[in-house]
N, C-alpha and C positions, 0 to 999 in steps of 0.2 A: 602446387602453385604458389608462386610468392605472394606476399600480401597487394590486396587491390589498394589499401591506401597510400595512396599518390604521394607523390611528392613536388607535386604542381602549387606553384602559389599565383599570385595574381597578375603578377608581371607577366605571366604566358599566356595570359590571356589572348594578345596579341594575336596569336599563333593557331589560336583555334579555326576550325572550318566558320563560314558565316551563317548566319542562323537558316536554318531549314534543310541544310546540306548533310547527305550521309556518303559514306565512303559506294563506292559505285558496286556492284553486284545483287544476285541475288536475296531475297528475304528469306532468313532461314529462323523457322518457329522452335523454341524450345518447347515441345508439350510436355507439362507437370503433373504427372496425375497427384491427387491428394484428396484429403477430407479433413474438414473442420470438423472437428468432434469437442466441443465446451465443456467442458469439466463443470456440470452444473447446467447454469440457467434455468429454462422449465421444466427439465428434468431429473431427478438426481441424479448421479454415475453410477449406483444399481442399478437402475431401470434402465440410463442409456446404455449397460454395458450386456443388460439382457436383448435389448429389443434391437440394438446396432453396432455398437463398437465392438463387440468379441468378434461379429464376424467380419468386420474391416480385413483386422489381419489375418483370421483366419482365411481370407478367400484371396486377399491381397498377395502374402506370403504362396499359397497353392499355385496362383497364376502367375506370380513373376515368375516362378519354377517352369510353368512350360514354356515360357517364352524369353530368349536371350535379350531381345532388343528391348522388352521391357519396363518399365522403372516406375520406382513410387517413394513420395517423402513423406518420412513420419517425424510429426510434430512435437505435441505434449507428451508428457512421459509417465502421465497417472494412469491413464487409460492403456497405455502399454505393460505398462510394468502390473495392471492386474489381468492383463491380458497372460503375458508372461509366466506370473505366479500361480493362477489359477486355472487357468481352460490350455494352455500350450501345450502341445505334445513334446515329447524327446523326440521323436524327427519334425515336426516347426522348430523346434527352437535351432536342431539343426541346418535346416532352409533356413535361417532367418540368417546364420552365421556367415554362409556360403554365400546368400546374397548380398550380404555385406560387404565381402569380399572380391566379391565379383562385382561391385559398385550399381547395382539393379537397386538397391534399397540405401537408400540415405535418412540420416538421421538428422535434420534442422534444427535448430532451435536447443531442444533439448532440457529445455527446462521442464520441471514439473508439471506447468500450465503453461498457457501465453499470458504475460502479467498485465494488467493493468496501466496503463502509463501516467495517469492523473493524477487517483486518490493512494498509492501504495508507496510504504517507503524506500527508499532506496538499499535499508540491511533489509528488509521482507523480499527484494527482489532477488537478492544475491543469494538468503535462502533457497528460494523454491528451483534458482540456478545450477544452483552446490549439490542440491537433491536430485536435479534431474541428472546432472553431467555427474556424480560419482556414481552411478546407476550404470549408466553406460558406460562408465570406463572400467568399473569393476565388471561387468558382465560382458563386453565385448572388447574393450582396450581402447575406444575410441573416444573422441572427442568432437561435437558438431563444429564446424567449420563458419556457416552462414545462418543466420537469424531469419525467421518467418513471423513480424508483428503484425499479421495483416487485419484484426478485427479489433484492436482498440481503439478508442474512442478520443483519437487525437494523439500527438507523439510529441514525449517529453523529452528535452534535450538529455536528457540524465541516462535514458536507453543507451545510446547509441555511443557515449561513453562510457558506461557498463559493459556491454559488448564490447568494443576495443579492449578496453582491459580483461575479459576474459579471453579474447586471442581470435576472433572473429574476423575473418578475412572479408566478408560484405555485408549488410544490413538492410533488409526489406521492411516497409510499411507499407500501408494504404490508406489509412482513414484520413487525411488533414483537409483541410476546409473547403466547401466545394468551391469558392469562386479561386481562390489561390490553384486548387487543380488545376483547372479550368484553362488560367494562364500559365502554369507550369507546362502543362500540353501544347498548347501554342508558341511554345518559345522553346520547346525540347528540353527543357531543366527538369524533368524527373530523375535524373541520374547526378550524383555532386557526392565531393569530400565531404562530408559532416565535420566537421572542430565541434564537440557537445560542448565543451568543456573548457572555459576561456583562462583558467589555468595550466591546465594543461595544452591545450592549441594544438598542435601539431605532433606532443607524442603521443598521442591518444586520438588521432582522426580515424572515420569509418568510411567505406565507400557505399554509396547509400542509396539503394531504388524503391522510389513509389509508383507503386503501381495506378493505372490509369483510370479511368472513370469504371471501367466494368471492375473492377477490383480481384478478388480473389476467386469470383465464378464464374465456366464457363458462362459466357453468352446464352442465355434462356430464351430468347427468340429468334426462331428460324424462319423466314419465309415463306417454306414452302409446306408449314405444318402450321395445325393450332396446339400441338402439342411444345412441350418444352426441349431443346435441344440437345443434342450431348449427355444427357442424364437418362441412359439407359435404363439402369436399375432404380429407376421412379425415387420415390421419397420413403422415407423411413418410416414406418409403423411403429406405434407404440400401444399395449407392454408388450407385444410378442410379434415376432416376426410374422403374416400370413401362412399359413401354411401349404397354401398350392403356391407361391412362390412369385403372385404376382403383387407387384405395389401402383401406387397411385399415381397417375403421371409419367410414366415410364414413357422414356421416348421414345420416337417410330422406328423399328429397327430399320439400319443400311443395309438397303437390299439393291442390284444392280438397276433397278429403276429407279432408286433415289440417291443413288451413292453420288452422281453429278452433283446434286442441286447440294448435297449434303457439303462437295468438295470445296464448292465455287463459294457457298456460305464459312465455309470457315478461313478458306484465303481471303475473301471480301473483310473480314475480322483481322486476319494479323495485317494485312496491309493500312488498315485504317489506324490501329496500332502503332505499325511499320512509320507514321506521321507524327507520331508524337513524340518520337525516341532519335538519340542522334546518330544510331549506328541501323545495319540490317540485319541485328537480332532482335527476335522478340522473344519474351519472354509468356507464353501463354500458359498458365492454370487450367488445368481440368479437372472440376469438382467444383465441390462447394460444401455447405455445411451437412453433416452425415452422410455422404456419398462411399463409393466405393464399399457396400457392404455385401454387394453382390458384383464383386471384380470380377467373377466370367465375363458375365451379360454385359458390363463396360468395354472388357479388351476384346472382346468378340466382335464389339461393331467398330471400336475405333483401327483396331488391327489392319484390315481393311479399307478403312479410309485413309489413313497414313501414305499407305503404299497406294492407294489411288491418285493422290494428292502428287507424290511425288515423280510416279510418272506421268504426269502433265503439268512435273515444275518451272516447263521452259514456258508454257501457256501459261500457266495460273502466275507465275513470277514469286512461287510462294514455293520451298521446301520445306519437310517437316521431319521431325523427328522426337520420339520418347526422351525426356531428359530429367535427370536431379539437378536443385539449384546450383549444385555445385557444378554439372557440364554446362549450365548457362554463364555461370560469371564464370569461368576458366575460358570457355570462348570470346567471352566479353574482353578479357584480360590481353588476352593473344592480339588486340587489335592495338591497343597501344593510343589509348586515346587519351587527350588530358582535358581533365574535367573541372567543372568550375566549383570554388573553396564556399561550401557555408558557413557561417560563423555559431555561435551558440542559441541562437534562440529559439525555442522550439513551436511546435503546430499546433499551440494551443490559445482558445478553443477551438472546437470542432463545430461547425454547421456543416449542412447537407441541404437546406435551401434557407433564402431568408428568416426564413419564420422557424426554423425549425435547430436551434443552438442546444448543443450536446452539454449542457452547462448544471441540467437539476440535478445528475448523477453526482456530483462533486458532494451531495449532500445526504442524496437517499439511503433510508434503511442507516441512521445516525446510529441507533444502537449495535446493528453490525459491525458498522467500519469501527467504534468506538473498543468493543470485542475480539475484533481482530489483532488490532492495537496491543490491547493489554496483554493478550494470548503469548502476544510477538516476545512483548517486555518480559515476561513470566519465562521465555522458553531461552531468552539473555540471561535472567539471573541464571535459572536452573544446570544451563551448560555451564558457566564460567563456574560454580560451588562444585558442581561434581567433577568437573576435570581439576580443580583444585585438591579435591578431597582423592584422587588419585594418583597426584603429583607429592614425590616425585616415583612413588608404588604408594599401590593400593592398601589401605588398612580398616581393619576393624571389619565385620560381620558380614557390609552389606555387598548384596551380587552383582558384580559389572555388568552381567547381561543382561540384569532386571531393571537396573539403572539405564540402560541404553535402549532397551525398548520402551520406556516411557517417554523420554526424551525423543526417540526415533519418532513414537505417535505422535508428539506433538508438533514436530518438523513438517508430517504430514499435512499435519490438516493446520498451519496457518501458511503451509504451502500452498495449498489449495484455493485456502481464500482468496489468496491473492488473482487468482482468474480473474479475465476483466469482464465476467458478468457476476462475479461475487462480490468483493469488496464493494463494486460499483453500486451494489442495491439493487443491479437489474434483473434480478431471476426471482422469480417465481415463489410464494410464501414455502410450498415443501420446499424448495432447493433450501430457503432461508434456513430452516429450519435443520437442514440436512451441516447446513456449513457452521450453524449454533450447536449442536452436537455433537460434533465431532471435536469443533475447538472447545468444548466445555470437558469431554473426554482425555481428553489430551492435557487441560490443565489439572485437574485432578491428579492424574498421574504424578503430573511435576511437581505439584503441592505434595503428595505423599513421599517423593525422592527425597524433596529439600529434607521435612521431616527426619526422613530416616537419617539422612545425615549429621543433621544436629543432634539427633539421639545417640548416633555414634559414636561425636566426637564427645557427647555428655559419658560415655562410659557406658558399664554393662547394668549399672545402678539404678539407670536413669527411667527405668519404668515406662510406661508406654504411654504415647503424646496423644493426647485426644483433644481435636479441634473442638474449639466454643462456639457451640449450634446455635445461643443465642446473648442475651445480656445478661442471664442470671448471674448469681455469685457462687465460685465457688466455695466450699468449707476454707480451703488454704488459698486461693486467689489465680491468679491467671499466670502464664506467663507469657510474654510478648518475644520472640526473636524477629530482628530488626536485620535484614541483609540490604548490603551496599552492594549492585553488579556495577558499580562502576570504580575503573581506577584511579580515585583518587578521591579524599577525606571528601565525606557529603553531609551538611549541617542540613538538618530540616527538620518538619515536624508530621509527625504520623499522627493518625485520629484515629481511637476506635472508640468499638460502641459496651457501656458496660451497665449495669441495670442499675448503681447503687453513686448516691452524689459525694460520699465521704470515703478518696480513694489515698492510698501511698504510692509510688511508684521508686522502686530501687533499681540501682543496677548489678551488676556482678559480685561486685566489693560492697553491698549495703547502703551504695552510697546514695544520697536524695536525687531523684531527676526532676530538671524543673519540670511542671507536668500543670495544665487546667481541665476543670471542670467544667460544661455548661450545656443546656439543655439542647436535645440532639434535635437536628433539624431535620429527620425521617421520622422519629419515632416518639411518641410525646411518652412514655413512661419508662426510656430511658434517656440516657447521658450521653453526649461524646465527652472523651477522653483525651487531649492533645499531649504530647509527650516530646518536645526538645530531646530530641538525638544527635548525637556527631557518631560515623561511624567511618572507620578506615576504609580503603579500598579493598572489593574484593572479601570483606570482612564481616562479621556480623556480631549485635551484642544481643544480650540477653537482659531484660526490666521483668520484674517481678510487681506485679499490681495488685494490689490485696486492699480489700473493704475495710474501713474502719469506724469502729462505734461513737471512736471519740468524736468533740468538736475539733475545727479546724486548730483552734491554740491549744489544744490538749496534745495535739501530734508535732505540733512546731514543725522544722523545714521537711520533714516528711510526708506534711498533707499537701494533698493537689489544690493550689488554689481556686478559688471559685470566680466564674465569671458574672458579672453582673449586666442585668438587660434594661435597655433603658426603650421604652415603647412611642412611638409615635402613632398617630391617626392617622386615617387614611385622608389625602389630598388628590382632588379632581384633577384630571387635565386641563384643562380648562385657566384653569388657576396657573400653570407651570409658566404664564408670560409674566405673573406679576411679584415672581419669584425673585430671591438675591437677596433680599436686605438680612434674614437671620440663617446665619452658616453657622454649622456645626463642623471642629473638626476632628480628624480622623489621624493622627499620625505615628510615623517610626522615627529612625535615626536616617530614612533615605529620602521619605515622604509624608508630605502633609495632603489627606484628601479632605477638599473641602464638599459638605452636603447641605443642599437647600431644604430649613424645616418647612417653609412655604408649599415647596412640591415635591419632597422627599427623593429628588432629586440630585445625580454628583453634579457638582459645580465647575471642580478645577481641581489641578492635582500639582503641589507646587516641589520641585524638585530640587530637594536641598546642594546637590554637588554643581550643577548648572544656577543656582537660583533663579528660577526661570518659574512662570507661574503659567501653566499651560491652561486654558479654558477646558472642559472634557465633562461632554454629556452624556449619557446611553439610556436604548429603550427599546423597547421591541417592536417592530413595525411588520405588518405582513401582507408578503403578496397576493392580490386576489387572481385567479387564473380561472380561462374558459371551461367546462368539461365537456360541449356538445361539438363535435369536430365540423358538424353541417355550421357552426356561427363563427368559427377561427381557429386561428393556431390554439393547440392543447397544449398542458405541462403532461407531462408522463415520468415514470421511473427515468426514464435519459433526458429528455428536452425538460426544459424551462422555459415559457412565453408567457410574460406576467401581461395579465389587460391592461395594467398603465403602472403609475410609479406606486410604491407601497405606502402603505397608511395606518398609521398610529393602531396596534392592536390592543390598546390598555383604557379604560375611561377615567381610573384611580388605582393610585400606587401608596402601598403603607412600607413603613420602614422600621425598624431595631437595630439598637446599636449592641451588641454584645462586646461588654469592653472584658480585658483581662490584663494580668501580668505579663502574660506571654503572646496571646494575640486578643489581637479586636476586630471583629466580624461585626458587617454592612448587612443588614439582609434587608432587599425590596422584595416587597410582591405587589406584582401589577393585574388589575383584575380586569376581566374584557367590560364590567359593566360595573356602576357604584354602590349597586345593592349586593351585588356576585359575592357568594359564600364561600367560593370556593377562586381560589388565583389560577391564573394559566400560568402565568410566569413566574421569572423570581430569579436573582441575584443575590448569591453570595458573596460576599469579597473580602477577605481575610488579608490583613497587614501583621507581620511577626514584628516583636517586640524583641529583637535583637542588636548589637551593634552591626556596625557595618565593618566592620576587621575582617580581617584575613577569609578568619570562619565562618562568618557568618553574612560575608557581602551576598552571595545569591540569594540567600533568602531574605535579607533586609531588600534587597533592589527591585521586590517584585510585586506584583497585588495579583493576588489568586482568585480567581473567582469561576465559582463553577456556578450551574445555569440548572432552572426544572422549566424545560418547554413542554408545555401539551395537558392534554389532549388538545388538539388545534380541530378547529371546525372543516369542513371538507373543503375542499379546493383552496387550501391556504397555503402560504411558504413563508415559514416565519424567519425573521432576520433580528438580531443585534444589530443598531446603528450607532457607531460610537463617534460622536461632532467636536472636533477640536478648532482652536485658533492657526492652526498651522499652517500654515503656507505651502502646502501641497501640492499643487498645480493640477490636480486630479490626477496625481502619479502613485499608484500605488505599487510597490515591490510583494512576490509571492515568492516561495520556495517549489522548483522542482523538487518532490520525493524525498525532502527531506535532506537536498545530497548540494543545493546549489539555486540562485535566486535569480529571479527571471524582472524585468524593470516593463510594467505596465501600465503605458498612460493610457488615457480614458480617450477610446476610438468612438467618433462621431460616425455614426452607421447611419442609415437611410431607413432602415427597419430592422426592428428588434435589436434597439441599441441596448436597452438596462441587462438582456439576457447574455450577449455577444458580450459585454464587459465585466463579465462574472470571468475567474479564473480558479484553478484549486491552492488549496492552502494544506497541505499535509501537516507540515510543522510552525512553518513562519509565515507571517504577511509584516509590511509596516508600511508608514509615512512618515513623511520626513519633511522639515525645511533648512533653512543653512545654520538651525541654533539645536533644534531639539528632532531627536525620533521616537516617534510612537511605537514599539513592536508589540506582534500580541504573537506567543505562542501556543499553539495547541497538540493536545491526547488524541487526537482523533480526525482526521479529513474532513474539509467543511468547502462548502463557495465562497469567497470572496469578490470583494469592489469596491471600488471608491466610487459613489455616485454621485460626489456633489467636492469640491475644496474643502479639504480638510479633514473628510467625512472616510471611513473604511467599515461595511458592511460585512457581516458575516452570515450566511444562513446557518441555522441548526437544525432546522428541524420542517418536513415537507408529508400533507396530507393530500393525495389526489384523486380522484375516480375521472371519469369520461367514457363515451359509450362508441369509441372508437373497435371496431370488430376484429382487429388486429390483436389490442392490446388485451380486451375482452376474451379473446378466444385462449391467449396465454396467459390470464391472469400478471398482467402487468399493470395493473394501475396504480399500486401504492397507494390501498388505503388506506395508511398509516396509523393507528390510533394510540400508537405507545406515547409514554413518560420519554422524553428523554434527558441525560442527564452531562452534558458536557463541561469543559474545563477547558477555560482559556488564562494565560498568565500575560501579565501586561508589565511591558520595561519599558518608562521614560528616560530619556536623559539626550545627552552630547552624543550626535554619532558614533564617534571614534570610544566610546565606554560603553552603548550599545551595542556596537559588534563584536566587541568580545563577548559580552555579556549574552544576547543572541545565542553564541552556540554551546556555551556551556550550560545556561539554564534550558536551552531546548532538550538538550543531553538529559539535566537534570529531571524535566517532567518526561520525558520516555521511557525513563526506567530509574521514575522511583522505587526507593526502597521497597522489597519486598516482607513482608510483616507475615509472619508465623503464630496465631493469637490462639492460645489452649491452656491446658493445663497438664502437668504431669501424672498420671497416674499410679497408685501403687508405690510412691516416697513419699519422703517426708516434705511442707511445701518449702522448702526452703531454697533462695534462688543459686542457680550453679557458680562456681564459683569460675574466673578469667581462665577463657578457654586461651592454649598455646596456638597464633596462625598469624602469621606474618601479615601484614599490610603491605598491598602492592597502589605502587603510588608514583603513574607517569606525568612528563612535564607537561605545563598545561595544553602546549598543541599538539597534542597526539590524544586519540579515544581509542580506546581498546573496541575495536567493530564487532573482532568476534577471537572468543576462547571457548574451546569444544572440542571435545572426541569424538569424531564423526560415527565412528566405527566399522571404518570399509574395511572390506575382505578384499584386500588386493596388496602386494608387495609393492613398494615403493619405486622398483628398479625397473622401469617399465618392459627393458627386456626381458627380464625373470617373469613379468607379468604377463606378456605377449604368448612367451613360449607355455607358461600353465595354461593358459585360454586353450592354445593349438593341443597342450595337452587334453584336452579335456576334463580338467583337473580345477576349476576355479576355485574350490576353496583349499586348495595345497596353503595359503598363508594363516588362515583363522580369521578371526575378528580383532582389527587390531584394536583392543579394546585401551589401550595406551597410546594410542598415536597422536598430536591433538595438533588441531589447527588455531593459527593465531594472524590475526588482520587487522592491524592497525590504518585507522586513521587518520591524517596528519592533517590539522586546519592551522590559522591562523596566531601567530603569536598574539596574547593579550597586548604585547607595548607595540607594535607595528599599525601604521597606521592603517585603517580597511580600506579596500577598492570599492567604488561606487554602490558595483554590486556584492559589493559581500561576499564573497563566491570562498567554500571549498574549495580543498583541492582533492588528488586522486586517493587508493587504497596500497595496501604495500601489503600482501601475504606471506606469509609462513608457511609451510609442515612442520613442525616442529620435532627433533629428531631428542631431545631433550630428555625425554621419559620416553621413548618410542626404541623401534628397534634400530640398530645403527644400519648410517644407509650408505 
């Protein structure tokens, strides 16, 4: 089929049918069979893979076999592929090949999971993408065609330009707002061009269908039963299948006494459909979530009905037929319709009734999303060092295989997370737990790769690296390796923790690094350690940190200077109106922050390249929410519905100033009460003591501050409110995924407006007026809003329980009691030095430096001397996305690859343990002026034939 994305613009509008018109004939139903199977949620994928999903395809794959007419689409690709590796026979796996070819079995989607579209970034998606589609194309040669997002939690524009760039001929959703449905059905606009992407526009559109109010599941009420419809094989058991084979709910089978009522209920269904759509196909789903795990007992009563159905199609006005998404939109295609252009902005949030906005996930389970994050960052150094370190061949000791199956685990499982009921916060404490293990598994791994590699490149000498378990000292001192995964020189400064205040810090050559000392702010009987690094791209250096008996003048430029702390009392709330007269300030070479000793409060932040003196306050304020579902809307792990606007969570906030050479640290803590012994809160905020040159602009431009929320009291949602003079208009800008920025003014709703006005924040948020922008970026997924002029809120952190029987019975209430610990960076200045700024310091905080902190064992401590490795160093608007050896087992030639499959022969090529893939990129030039929205633009891949085999 040629591609669905049109080539219709607006002018043919014209020419369209009038609204409610369909081309004249029969309704012909495409039936979909399928099953949601969630990688996760309440269950882990052991237990779903004992108790349901192995026999999906087990009973799926059996019964397409007896029946031509047929068909079934399979989704995610983790529950397959352990289906696959583990329980499939050599004749399944042969049925499975046959039915592929025989077009009975389709592969949708094809990604690892179904992702997320909110809180996940946009390289995380392309991950667990790369994972699912090399899977399939090394094991069958194929490639999915059409997208199935139908259970996330709202659609970001960033999908559906991801999909066109992967080569995706149509694009399904479901979830977006119910009253936008609502008029999408009424007007026939569920079907339209997507443009995701206001860069790209038109070469990168999708052709895009959301599905209608029933969504992804058959219709569950029949009329003529109290039983549930269509769902023969009842509902799934968990941990084990029943064993006499019946389940709960199982619907009445079609027998010649009900097969009528059964007929006339499901034509009643696609005609009602048939109304909402602008042509006579429908597109019907059969299934829903865990279904099809006894396909007999499914095709055995639909079998039957089908062909009942369509000998009385000239009565019912309804034909039917078994179909993959792909024979729905190839018929769709054939009619030649032209369809109306949406432009970029996406479906976000999500409601499902007034009171009820899809908006707390954007937050929940902080420490996760935060985790998953770093996992991500960790599994970008570890690829780009090791395909380095085997360019352009491999050298020295270590095993490519053992190297790629660490790496491979760890592709896994933040593949994984990405599921939109993981990242999201909304599965269950084991799933949490399940998805915290596996990513903690997987980085380990990468942490031992890197290792080995630096040990490799240190020679056969270099004795064996043993990580620093804690802050002691060692006899000969530590050493620190410092990697850059990104392309081009990164000035910044690393912090570790070391036990002893009198330290040195050299580099390769012996030479001094500048380096402070000051007391750690987790651990009162040790140090942090800050260490100024430059490090090339791609590159990494080597500091040797060793304790020293002398005083600071005994060692001259070799000792780490010491920071000094200058203590303030604590000052009430109360008092914060009659603040201003004594400021204390706080400055670099970019910024001067001004603080109130009155209320240990920021003041103002005055911007030396704009000289422009911004007003800018912050403090934590939290939401109180319902938990009795009989007295109102609840917040849950998804929803958000605060009882009114939030309110000051602090009664007294104490301050420190840690001033130093190299930085000076703000630290507040804000306590719930003014005898409280202990702070809930607390802000750090760190200013580097750098110029602002070439090397050292990002880190002079920024103020760093990371955050201790919690333990929060039950039914709380704690938020950062940061109050500027800005002229905002109540317009707050967010980033899609990391990949593109969405322009968000503050919608005056009728009910449940503070919830509805919440949006996600993966990377960037800001405001802006016609002289200065505020951005803050962040390490981690958060909710954002502006709730007031001037004003941009962030949640961090959410505690809830309620005795709703739903959420209860799944253990979904997020009773959150952890610490948590996020990072947000803040860029004032002029638009047009903001948006550059924007997306190289976003770059910057996603993958900083990766720090290697041990000691060598077994030599002498002496540090190594300048390792030989080029610096890779691209112009400033190009990012290296991705550098990696994947290591698929497939030749390159896809006819060489087709014909081993037919051979039965898949692994005739090996593991191409040298092949490597490379994706750049390309944003916006620093001197070009930015567009409104700031916008990226698309990716550009690679295979790289370079160190591979010739192709």
């Amino acid at each position: 089929m040629g591609p669905l994305r049109g080539l219709q613009l607006w002018a043919l509008l014209a020419l369209l049918r009038p609204p409610g018109a369909r081309p004249a004939g029969p309704i012909r139903a495409f039936v979909v069979p399928h099953s949601h199977m969630d990688v996760g949620w309440v269950y882990t994928v052991q237990e779903s893979m004992r108790a349901y999903a192995a026999n999906v395809y087990s009973s799926v794959v059996a019964e397409l076999a007896r029946g031509r007419q047929r068909r079934f689409i399979a989704v995610e690709q983790e529950f397959f592929r352990l289906w696959w590796g583990d329980v499939a026979s050599e004749q399944q796996k042969r049925q499975v090949r046959q039915l592929l070819a025989k077009g009975q079995l389709e592969f949708v989607l094809g990604g690892q999971v179904m992702h997320d579209e909110a809180v996940t970034h946009f390289d995380d998606q392309i991950l667990q993408l790369t994972e699912g589609h090399g899977f399939l194309y090394e094991t069958f040669g194929i490639r999915p065609q059409f997208s199935w997002h139908v259970d996330p939690f709202g659609a970001s524009a960033t999908t559906p330009t991801l999909f066109a760039l992967a080569g995706f001929d149509a694009h399904l959703i479901s979830r977006i707002d119910y009253d936008l449905k609502e008029t999408l059905q009424e007007s026939q606009g569920l079907q339209f061009v997507w443009r995701g992407s206001p860069s790209l526009s038109e070469q990168q559109e999708i052709f895009t269908h959301v599905m209608d109010q029933y969504s992804y599941c058959t219709p569950s009420h029949i009329p003529f039963s109290n039983r549930s419809g269509f769902y023969w094989n009842g509902v799934a058991v968990f941990p084990e299948p029943p064993r006499d084979g019946v389940y709960p709910n199982m619907s009445e089978p079609v027998t010649p006494a009900n097969i009528d009522l059964y007929a006339e209920a499901l034509a009643a269904n696609v005609k009602q459909r048939a109304a909402w759509f602008r042509t006579p196909h429908v597109l019907w789903p059969w299934g829903c979530d865990k279904q099809f795990f006894n396909a007999s007992v499914q095709f055995a009563n639909m079998d039957p009905l089908l062909e009942h159905i369509n000998s009385r199609a000239g009565e019912l006005g309804v034909s039917v037929q078994y179909a993959t998404l792909g024979d729905y939109f190839r018929a769709l295609h054939t009619l030649n319709v032209t369809w109306h252009v949406r432009d970029h902005h996406d479906f976000l949030p999500y409601s499902t009734e007034p009171f009820q906005a899809w908006t707390g996930f954007y937050t929940s389970r902080s420490t996760l999303k935060g985790l998953a994050r770093r996992a991500s960052a960790l599994l970008y150094a570890g690829e780009s060092m090791f395909t380095r370190f085997m360019w352009p061949a491999p050298h020295g000791a270590l095993d490519p295989s053992w190297a790629l199956q660490q790496l491979q685990q760890l592709r896994w499982a933040v593949s994984e997370v990405q599921h939109h009921d993981a990242i999201t916060g909304t599965e269950s404490p084991k799933v949490r737990d399940m998805y915290v293990e596996h990513l903690a598994t997987g980085m380990r791994g990468v942490h031992k790769l890197m290792a080995a590699i630096v040990l490799d490149r240190l020679g056969p000498a270099a004795g064996v690296w043993q990580e620093a378990a804690g802050s002691g000292a060692e006899p000969g001192g530590h050493l620190a390796v410092v990697y850059n995964p990104l392309a081009w020189t990164v000035t910044t400064i690393v912090t570790l923790t070391v036990g002893f205040p009198r330290v040195s810090v050299t580099d390769e050559l012996g030479h001094p690094v500048p380096s402070q000392v000051q007391n750690s702010t987790e651990t009162p009987s040790a140090y942090d350690l800050l260490i100024l690094t430059t490090v090339p791209g791609l590159s990494y250096r080597h500091y040797s940190i060793r304790p020293s008996l002398g005083t600071q003048e005994d060692m001259g430029q070799l000792a780490a200077t010491v920071a000094t702390t200058l203590q303030f009392g604590r000052r009430l709330r109360r008092q914060a109106r009659r603040g201003g007269w004594h400021l204390v300030p706080v400055e670099n070479d970019c910024y001067t922050v001004l603080l109130d000793k009155d209320t240990n409060l920021m003041r103002s932040i005055w911007d030396r390249q704009s000289n422009r003196t911004v007003q800018v306050t912050q403090e934590f304020l939290e939401y109180h929410v319902n938990g009795d579902w009989k007295r109102g809307p609840i917040s849950d792990n998804y929803m958000f519905a605060p009882s009114g606007a939030a309110v000051p969570a602090w009664e007294a906030v104490g301050m420190e100033i840690v001033a130093g050479k190299l930085v000076t640290e703000i630290r507040q803590y804000f306590y719930r009460n003014a005898t409280a012994k202990d702070y809930t809160y607390a802000i750090h905020s760190r200013l580097a003591h750098v110029p602002r040159g070439p090397g050292g602009e990002l880190l002079c431009r920024r103020i760093e501050q990371e955050y201790r929320v919690g333990p929060l009291e039950l039914n709380r949602e704690a938020v950062l409110r940061t109050s500027t003079d800005l002229d905002s208009q109540q317009v707050l800008y967010s980033d899609n995924n990391g990949y593109q920025l969405q322009r968000r003014p503050h919608q005056a709703y009728k009910n449940n407006s503070i919830a509805r006005n919440y949006y996600p924040m993966v990377q960037s948020a800001f405001i802006e007026d016609s002289r200065s922008r505020l951005v803050l970026l962040s390490e981690r997924a958060h909710g954002v809003s502006s709730q007031g002029n001037g004003q941009v809120e962030v949640m961090l952190h959410r505690r809830l329980w309620n005795n709703l029987e739903w959420d209860l019975g799944y253990n979904l209430t997020l009773n959150d009691t952890s610490i948590v610990y996020p990072v947000l960076w803040l860029v004032l200045g002029p638009p047009p030095i903001t948006a550059a700024l924007r997306q190289r310091s976003g770059l910057a905080l996603q993958h900083r430096p990766v720090v290697l902190f041990g000691w060598l064992a077994g030599i002498s401590p002496k540090p190594p001397g300048p390792q030989q490795q080029d610096a890779v160093t691209l112009p400033p608007n190009l990012h290296l996305q991705t550098l990696s050896i994947p290591g698929w087992n497939y030749s390159s030639n896809h006819t060489q690859h087709v014909q081993a499959l037919q051979k039965a022969d898949p692994d005739q090529a090996g593991i191409c343990s040298r092949d490597g893939l490379l994706t750049l990129h390309p944003g916006r030039r620093p001197a070009s002026p930015p567009a409104k929205d700031d916008t990226r633009t698309g990716t550009t891949t690679v295979r790289l034939a370079v160190w591979g085999r010739k192709k």
